[in-house]
PyMOL CGO cylinders between C-alpha atoms (Angstrom):
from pymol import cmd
from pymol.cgo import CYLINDER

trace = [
    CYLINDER, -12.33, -15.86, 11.31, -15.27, -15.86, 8.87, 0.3, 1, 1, 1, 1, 1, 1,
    CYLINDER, -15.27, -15.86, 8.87, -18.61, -16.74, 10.58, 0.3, 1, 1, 1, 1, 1, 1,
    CYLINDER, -18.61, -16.74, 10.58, -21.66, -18.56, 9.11, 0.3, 1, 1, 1, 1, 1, 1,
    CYLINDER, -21.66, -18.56, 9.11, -24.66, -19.53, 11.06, 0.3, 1, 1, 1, 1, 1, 1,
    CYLINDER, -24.66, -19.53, 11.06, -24.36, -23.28, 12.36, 0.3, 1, 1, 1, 1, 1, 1,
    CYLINDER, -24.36, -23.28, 12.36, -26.82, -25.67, 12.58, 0.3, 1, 1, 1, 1, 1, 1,
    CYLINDER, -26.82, -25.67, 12.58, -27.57, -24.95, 16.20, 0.3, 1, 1, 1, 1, 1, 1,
    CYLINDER, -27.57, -24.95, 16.20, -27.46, -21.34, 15.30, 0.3, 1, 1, 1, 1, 1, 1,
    CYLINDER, -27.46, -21.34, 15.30, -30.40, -21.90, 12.82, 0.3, 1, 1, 1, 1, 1, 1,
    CYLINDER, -30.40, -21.90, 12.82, -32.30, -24.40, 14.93, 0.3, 1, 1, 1, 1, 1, 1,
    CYLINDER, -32.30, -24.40, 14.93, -32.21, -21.34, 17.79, 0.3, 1, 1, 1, 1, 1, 1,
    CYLINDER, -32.21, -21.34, 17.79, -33.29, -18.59, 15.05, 0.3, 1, 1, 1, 1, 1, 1,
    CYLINDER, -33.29, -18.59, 15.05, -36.42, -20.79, 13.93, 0.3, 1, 1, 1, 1, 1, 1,
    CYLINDER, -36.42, -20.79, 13.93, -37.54, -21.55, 17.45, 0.3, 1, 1, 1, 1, 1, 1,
    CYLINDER, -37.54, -21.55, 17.45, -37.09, -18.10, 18.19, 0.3, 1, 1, 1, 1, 1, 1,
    CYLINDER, -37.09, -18.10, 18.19, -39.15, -16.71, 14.98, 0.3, 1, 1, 1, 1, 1, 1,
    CYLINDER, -39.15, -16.71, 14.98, -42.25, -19.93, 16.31, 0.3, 1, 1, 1, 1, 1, 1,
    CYLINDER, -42.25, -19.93, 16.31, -42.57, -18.21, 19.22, 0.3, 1, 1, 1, 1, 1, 1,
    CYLINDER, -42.57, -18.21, 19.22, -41.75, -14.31, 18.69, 0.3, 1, 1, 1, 1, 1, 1,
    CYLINDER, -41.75, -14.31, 18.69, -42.35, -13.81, 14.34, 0.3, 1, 1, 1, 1, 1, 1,
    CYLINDER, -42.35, -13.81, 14.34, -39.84, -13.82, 11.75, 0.3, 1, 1, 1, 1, 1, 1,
    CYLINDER, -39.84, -13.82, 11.75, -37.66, -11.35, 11.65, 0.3, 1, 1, 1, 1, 1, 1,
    CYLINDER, -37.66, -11.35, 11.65, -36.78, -9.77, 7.87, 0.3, 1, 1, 1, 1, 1, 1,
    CYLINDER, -36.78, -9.77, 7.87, -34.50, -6.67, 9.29, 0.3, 1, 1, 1, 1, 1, 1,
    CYLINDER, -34.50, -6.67, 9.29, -33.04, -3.32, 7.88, 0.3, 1, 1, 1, 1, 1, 1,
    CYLINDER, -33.04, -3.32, 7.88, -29.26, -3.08, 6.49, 0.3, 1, 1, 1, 1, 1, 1,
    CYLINDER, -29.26, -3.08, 6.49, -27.60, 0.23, 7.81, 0.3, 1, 1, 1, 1, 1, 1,
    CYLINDER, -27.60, 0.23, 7.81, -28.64, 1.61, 4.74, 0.3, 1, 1, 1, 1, 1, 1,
    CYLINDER, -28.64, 1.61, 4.74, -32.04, 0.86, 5.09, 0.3, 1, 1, 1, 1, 1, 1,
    CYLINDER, -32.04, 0.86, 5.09, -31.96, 1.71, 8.47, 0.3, 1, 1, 1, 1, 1, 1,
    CYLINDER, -31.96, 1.71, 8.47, -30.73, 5.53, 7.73, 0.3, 1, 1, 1, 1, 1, 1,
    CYLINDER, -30.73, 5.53, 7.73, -33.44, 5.99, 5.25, 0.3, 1, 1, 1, 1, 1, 1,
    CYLINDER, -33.44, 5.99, 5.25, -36.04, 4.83, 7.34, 0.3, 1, 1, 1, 1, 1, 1,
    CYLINDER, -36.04, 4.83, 7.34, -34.61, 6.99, 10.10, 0.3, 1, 1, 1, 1, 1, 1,
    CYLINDER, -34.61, 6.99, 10.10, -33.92, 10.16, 7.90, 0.3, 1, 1, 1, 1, 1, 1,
    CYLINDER, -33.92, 10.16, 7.90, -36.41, 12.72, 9.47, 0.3, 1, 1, 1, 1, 1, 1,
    CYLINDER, -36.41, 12.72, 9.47, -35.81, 11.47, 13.14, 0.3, 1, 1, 1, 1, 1, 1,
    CYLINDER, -35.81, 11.47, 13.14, -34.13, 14.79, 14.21, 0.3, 1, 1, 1, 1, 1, 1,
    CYLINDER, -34.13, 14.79, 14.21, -32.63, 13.40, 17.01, 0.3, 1, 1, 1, 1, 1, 1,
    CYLINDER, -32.63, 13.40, 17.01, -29.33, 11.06, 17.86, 0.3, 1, 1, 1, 1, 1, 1,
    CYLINDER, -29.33, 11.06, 17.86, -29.60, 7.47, 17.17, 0.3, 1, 1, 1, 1, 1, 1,
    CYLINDER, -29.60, 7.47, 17.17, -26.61, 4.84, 16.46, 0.3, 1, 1, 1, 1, 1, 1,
    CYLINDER, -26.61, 4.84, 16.46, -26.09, 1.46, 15.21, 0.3, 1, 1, 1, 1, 1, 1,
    CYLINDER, -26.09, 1.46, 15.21, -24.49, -1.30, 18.15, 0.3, 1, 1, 1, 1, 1, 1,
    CYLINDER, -24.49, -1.30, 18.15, -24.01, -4.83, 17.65, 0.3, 1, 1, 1, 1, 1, 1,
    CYLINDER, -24.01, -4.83, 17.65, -22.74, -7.26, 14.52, 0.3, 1, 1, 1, 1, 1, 1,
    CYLINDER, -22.74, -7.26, 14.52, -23.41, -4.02, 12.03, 0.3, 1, 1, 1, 1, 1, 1,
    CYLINDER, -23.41, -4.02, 12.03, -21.30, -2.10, 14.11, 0.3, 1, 1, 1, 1, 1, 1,
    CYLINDER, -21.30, -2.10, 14.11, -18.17, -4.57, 14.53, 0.3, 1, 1, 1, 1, 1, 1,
    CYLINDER, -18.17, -4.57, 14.53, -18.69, -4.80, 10.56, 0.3, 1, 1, 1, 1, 1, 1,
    CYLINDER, -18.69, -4.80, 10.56, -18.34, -0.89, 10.10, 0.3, 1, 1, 1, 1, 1, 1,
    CYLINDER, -18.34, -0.89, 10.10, -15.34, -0.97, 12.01, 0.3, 1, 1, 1, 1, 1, 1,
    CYLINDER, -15.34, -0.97, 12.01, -13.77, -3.99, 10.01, 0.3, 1, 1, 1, 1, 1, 1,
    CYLINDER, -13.77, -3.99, 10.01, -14.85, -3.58, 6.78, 0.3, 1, 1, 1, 1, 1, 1,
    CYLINDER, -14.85, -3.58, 6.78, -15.81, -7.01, 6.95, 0.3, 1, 1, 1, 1, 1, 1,
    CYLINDER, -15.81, -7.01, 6.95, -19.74, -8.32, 6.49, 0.3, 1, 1, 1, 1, 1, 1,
    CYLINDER, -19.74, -8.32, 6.49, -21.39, -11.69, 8.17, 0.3, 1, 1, 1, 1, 1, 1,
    CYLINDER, -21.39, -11.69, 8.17, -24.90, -12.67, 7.89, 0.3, 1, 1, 1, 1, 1, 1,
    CYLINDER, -24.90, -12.67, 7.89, -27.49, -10.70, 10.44, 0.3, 1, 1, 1, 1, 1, 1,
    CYLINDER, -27.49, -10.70, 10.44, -30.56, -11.70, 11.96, 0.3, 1, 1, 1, 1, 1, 1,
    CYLINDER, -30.56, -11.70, 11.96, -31.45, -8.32, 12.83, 0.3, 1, 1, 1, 1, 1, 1,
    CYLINDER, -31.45, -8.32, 12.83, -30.35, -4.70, 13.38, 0.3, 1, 1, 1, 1, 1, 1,
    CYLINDER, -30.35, -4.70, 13.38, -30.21, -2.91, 16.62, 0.3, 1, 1, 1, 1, 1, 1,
    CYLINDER, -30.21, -2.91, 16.62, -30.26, 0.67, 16.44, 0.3, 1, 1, 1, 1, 1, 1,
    CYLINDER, -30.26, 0.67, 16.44, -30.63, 2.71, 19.70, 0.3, 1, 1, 1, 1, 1, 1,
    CYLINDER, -30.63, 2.71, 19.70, -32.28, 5.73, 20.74, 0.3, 1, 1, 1, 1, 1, 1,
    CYLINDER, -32.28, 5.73, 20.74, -32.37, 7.84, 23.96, 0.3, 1, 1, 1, 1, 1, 1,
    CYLINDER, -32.37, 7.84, 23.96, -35.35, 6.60, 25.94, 0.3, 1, 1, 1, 1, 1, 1,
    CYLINDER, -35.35, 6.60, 25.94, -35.81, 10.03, 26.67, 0.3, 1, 1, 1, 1, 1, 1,
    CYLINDER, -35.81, 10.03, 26.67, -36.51, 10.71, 22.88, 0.3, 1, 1, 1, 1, 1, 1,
    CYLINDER, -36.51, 10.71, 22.88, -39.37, 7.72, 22.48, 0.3, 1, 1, 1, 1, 1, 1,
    CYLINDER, -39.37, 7.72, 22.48, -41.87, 10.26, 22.00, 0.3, 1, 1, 1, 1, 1, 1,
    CYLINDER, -41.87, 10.26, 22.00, -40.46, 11.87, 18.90, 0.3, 1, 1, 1, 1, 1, 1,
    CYLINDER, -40.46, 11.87, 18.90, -39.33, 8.19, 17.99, 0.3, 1, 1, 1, 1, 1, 1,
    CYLINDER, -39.33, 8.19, 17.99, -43.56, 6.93, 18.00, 0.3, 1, 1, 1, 1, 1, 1,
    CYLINDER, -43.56, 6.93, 18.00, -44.40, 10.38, 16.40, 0.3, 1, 1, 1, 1, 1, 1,
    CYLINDER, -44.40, 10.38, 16.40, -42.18, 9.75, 13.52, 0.3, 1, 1, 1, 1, 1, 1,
    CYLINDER, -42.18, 9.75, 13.52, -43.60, 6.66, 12.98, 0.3, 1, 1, 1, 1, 1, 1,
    CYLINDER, -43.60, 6.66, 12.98, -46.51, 7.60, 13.39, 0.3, 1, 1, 1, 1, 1, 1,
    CYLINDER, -46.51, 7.60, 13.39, -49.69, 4.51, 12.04, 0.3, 1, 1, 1, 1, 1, 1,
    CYLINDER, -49.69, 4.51, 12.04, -47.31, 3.38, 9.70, 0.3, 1, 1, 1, 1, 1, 1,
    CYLINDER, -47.31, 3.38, 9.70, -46.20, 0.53, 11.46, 0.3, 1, 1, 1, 1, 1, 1,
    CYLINDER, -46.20, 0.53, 11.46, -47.03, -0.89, 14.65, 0.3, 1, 1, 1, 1, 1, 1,
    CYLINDER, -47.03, -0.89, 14.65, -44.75, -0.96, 17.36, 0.3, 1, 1, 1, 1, 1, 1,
    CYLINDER, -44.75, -0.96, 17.36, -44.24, -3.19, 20.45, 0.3, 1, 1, 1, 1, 1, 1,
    CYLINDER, -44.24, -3.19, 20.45, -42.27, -3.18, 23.67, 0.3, 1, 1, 1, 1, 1, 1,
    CYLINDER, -42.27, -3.18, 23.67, -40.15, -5.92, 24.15, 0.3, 1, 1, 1, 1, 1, 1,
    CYLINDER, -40.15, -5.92, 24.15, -37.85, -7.50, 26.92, 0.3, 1, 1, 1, 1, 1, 1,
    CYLINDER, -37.85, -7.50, 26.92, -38.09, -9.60, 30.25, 0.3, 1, 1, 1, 1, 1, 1,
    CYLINDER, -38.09, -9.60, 30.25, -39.38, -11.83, 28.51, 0.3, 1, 1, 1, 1, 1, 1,
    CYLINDER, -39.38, -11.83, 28.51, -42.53, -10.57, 26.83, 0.3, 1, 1, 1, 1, 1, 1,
    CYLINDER, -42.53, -10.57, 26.83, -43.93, -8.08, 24.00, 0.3, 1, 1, 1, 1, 1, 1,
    CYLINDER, -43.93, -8.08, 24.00, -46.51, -5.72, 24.08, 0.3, 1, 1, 1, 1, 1, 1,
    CYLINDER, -46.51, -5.72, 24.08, -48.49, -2.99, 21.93, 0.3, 1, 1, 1, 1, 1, 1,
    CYLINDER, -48.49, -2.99, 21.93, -47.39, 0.46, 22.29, 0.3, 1, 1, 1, 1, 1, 1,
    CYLINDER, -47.39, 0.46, 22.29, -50.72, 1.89, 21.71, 0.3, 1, 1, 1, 1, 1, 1,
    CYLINDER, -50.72, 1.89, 21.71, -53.51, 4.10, 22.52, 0.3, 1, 1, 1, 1, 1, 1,
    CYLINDER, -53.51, 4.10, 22.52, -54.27, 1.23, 25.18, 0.3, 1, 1, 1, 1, 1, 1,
    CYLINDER, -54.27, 1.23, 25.18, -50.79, 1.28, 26.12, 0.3, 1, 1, 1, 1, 1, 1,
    CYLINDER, -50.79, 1.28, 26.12, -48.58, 4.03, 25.57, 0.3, 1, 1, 1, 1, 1, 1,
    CYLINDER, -48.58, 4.03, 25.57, -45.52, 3.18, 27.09, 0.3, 1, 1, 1, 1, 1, 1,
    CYLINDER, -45.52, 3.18, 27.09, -43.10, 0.27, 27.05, 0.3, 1, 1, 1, 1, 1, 1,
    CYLINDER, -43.10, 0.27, 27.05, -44.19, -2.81, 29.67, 0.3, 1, 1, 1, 1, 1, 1,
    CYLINDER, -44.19, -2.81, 29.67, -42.20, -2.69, 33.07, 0.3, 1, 1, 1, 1, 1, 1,
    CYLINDER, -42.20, -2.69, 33.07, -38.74, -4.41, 32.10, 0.3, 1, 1, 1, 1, 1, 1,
    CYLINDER, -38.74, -4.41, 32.10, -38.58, -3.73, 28.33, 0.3, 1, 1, 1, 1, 1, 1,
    CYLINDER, -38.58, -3.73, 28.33, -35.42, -2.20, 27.49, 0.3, 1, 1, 1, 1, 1, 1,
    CYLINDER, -35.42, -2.20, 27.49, -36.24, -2.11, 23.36, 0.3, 1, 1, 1, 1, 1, 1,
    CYLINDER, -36.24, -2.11, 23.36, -39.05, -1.75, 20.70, 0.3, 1, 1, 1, 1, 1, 1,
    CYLINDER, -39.05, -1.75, 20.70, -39.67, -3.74, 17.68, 0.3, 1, 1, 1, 1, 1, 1,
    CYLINDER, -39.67, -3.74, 17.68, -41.40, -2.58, 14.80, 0.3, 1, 1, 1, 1, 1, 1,
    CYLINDER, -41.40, -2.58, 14.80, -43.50, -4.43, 12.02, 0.3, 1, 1, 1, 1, 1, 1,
    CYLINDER, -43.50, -4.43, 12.02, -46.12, -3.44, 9.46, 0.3, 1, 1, 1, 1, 1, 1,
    CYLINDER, -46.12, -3.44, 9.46, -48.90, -5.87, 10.80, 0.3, 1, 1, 1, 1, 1, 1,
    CYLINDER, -48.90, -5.87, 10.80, -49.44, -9.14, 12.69, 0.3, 1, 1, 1, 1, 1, 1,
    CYLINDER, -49.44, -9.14, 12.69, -48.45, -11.33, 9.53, 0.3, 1, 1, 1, 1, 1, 1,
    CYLINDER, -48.45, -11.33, 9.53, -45.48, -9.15, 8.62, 0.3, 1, 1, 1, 1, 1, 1,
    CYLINDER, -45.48, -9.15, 8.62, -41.85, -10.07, 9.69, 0.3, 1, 1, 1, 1, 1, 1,
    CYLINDER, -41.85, -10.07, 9.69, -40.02, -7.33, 12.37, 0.3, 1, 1, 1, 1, 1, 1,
    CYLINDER, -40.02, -7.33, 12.37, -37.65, -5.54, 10.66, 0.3, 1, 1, 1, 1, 1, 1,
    CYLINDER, -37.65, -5.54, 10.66, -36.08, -2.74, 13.22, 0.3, 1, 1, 1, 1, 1, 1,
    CYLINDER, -36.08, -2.74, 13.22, -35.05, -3.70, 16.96, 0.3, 1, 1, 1, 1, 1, 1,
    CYLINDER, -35.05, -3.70, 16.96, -34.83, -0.12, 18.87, 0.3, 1, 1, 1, 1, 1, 1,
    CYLINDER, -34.83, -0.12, 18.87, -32.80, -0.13, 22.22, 0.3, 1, 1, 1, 1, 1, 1,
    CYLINDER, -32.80, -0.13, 22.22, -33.42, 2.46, 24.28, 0.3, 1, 1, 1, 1, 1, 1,
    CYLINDER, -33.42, 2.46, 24.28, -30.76, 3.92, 26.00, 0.3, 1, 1, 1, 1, 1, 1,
    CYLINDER, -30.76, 3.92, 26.00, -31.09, 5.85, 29.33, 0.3, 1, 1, 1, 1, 1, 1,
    CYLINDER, -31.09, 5.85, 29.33, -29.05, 8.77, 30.00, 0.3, 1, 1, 1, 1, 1, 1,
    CYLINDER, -29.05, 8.77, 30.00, -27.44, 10.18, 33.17, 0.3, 1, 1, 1, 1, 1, 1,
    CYLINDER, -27.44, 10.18, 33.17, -27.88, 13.90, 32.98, 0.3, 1, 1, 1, 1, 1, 1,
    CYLINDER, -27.88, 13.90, 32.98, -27.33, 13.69, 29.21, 0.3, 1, 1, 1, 1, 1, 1,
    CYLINDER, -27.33, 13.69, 29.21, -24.35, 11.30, 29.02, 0.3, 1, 1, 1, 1, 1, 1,
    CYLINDER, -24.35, 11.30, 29.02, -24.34, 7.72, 28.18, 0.3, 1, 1, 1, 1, 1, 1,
    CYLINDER, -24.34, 7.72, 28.18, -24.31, 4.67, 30.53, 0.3, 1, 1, 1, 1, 1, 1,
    CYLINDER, -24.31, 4.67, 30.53, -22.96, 1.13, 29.80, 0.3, 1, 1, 1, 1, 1, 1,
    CYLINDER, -22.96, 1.13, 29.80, -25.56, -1.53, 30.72, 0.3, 1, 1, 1, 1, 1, 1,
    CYLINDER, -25.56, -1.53, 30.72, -23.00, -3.35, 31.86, 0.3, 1, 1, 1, 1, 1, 1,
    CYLINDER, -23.00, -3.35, 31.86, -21.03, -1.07, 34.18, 0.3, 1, 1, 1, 1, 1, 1,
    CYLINDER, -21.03, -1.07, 34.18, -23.14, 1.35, 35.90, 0.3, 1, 1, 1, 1, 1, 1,
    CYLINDER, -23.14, 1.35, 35.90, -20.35, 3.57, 36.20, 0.3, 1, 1, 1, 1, 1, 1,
    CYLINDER, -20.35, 3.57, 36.20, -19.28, 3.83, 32.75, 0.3, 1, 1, 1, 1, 1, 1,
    CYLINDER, -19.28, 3.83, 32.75, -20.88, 7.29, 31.99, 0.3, 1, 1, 1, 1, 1, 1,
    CYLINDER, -20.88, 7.29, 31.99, -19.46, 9.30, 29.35, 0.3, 1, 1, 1, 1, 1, 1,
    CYLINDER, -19.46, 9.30, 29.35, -20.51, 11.44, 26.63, 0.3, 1, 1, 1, 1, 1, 1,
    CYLINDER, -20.51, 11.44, 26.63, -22.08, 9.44, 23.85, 0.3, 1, 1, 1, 1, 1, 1,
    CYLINDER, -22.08, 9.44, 23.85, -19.07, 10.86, 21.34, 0.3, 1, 1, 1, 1, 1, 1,
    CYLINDER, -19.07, 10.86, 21.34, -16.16, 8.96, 23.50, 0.3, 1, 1, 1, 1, 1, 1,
    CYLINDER, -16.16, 8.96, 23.50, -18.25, 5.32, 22.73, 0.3, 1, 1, 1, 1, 1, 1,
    CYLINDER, -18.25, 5.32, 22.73, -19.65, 5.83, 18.93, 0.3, 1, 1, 1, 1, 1, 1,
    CYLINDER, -19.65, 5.83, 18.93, -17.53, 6.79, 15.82, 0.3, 1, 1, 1, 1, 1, 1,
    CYLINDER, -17.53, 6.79, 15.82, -19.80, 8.36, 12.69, 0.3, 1, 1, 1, 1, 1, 1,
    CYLINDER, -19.80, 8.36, 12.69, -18.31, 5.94, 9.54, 0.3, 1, 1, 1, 1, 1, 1,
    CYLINDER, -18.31, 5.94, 9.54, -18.26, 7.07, 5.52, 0.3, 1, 1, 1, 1, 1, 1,
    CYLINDER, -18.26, 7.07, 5.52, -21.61, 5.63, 5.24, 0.3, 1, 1, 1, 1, 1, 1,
    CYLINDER, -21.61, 5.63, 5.24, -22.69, 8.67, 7.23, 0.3, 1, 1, 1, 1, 1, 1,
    CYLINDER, -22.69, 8.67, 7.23, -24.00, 6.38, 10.00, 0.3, 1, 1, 1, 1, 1, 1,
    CYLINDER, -24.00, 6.38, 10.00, -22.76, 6.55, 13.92, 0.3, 1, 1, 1, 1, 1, 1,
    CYLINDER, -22.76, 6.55, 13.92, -21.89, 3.36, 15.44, 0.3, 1, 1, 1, 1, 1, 1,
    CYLINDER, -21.89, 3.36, 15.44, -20.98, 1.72, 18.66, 0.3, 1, 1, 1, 1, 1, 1,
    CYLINDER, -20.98, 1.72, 18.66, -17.06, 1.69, 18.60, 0.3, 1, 1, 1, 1, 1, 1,
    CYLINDER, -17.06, 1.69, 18.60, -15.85, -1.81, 18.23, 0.3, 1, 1, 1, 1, 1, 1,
    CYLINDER, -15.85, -1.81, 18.23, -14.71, -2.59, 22.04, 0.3, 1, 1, 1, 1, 1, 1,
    CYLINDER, -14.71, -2.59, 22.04, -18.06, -1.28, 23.72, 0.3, 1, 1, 1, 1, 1, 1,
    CYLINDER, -18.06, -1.28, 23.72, -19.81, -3.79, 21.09, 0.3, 1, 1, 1, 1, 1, 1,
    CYLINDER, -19.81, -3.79, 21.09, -17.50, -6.33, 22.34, 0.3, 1, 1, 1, 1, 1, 1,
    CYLINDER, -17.50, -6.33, 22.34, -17.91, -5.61, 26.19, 0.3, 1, 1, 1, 1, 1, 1,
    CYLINDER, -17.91, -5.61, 26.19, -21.19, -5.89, 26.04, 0.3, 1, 1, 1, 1, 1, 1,
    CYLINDER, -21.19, -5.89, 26.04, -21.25, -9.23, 23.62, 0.3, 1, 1, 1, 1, 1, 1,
    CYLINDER, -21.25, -9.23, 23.62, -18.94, -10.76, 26.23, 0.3, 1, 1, 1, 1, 1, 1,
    CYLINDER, -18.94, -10.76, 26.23, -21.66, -11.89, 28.97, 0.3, 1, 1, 1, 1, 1, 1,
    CYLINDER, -21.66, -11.89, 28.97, -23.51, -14.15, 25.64, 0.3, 1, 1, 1, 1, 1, 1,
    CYLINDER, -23.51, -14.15, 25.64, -19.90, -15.43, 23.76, 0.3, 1, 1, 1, 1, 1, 1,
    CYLINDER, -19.90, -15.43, 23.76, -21.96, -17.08, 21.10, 0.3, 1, 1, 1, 1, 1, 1,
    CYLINDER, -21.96, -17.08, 21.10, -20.27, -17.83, 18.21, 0.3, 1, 1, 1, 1, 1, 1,
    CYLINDER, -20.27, -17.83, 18.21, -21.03, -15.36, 16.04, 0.3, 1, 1, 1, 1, 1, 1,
    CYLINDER, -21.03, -15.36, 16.04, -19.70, -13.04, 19.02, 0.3, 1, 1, 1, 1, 1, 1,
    CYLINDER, -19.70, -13.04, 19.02, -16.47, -15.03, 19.12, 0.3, 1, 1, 1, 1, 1, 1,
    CYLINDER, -16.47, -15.03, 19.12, -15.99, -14.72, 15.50, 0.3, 1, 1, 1, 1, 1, 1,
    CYLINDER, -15.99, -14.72, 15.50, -16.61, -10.26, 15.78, 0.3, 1, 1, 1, 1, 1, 1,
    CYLINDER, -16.61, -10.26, 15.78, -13.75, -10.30, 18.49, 0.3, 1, 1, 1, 1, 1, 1,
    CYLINDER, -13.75, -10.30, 18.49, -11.55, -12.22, 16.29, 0.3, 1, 1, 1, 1, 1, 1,
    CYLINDER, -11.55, -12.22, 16.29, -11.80, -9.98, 13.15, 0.3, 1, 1, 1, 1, 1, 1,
    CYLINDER, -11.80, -9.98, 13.15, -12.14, -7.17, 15.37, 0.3, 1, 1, 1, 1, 1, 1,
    CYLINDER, -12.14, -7.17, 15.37, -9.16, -7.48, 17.78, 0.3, 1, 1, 1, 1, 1, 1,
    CYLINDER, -9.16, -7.48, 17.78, -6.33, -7.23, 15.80, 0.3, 1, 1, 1, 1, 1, 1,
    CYLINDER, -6.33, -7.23, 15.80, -7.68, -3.98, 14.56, 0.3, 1, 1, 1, 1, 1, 1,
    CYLINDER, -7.68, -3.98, 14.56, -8.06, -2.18, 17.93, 0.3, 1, 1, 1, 1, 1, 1,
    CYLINDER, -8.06, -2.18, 17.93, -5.49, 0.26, 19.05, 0.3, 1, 1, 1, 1, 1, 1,
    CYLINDER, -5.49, 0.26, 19.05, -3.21, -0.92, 22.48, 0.3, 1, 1, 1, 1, 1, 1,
    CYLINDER, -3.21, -0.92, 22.48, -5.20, 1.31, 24.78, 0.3, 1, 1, 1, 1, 1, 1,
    CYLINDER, -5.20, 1.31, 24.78, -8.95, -0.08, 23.04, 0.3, 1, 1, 1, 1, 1, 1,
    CYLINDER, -8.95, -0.08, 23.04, -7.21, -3.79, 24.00, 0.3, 1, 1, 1, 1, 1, 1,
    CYLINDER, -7.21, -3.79, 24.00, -6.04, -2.48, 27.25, 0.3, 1, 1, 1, 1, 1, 1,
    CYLINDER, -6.04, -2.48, 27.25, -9.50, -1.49, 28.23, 0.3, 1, 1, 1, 1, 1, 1,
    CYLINDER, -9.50, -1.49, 28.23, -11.35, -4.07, 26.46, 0.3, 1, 1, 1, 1, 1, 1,
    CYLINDER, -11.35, -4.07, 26.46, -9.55, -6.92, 28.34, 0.3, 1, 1, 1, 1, 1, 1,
    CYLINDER, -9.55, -6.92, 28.34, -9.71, -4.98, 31.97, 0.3, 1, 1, 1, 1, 1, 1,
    CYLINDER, -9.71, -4.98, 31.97, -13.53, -5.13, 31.30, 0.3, 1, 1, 1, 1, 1, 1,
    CYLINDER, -13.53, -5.13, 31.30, -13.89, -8.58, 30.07, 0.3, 1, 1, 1, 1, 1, 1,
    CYLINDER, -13.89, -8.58, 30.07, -11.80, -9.55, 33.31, 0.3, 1, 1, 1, 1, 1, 1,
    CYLINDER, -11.80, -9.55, 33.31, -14.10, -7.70, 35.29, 0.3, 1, 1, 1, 1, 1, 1,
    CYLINDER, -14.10, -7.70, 35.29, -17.23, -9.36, 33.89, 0.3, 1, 1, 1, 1, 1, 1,
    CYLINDER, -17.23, -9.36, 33.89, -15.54, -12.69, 34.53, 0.3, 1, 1, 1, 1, 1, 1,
    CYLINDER, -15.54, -12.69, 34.53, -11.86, -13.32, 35.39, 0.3, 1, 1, 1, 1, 1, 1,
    CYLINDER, -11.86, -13.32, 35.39, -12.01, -17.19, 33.74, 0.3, 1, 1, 1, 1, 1, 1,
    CYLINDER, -12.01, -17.19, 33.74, -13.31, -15.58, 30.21, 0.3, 1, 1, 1, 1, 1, 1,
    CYLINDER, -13.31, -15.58, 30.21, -12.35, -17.58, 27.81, 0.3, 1, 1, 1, 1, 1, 1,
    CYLINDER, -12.35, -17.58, 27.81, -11.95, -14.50, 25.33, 0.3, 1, 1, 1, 1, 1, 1,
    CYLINDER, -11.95, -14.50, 25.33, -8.86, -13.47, 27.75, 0.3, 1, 1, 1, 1, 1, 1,
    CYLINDER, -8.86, -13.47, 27.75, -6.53, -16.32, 26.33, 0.3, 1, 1, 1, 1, 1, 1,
    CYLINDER, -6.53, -16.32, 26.33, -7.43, -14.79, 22.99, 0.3, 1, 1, 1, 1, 1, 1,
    CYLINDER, -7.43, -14.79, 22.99, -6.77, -11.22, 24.21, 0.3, 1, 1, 1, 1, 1, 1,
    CYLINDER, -6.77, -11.22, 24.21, -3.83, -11.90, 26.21, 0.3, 1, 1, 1, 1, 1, 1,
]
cmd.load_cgo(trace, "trace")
């Protein structure tokens, strides 16, 4: 199933952009350049990461890399005055700045630009721990070492495996996340399927994905 943005999908983009900026993000390549000194973990989630898994590649508005919160610190330190850097989620953005040094109550990422009349180009999630292992966002008792949900690909990169991507894509189902399980299903191994579908039910047991999974 090969995706292209709709018309809707580009009417939502450009209202989006009025109200937030335009975005102008990273590729993975990009991304690992710009992230080259940052000595600590980081991996790619979303679209990029269903792509890495496929070998397949659909347009993207963005790129979301993710970072322990734990390691924002080193994160703002490596960046350093090159770029500016707000907090962003529950539906607002703010400086992370001398005036405000941590992210706003409620923001689970940061997005980075060069000024006020440049585009974004890096969405940062930032991923708490539980006593150094990973938890889903979805399923608060999905806590695992961040090696059983990530897979490092040729390009060198570490990436969200393919059904964690999905899982958490489920709650949305936009099109463009209908079209990653669809190119990314077959793919999966019987116990990835298994678990991917017992999830999906969980989130909702009238998914529509779970006619495509069954």
């Amino acid at each position: 199933m090969h995706w292209t943005p709709s018309e809707a999908d580009e009417a939502e983009q450009a209202a989006f952009e009025r109200l937030w900026g335009e975005w102008r993000a990273l590729d993975p390549a990009g991304l690992a350049a710009f992230m080259a000194d940052y000595d600590r973990e980081w991996w790619v989630v979303g679209g990029w990461a269903v792509d890495a898994f496929t070998g397949r590649h659909r347009p993207h508005e963005d790129i979301d890399a993710v970072i322990w919160l734990r390691d924002l610190p080193r994160f703002l330190e490596l960046v350093g005055d090159r770029h500016h850097v707000w907090s962003a989620g529950s539906g607002m953005i703010r400086p992370v700045n001398a005036q405000w040094p941590e992210p706003h109550p409620g923001a689970g990422q940061v997005w980075l630009r060069d000024h006020a009349q440049a585009p974004w180009f890096l969405d940062c999630l930032l991923s708490e721990d539980r006593d150094g292992l990973w938890v889903s966002r979805r399923e608060d008792d999905h806590v695992v070492p961040l090696e059983d949900v990530t897979w490092v690909a040729d390009d060198g990169i570490r990436y969200m495996r393919p059904e964690v991507v999905l899982h958490h894509k489920a709650r949305h189902a936009r099109t463009k996340d209908t079209a990653d399980l669809a190119v990314a299903w077959p793919l999966l191994g019987a116990a990835e399927q298994d678990w991917l579908r017992e999830a999906v039910r969980r989130e909702r047991a009238d998914h529509p994905w779970l006619e495509q999974m069954a």
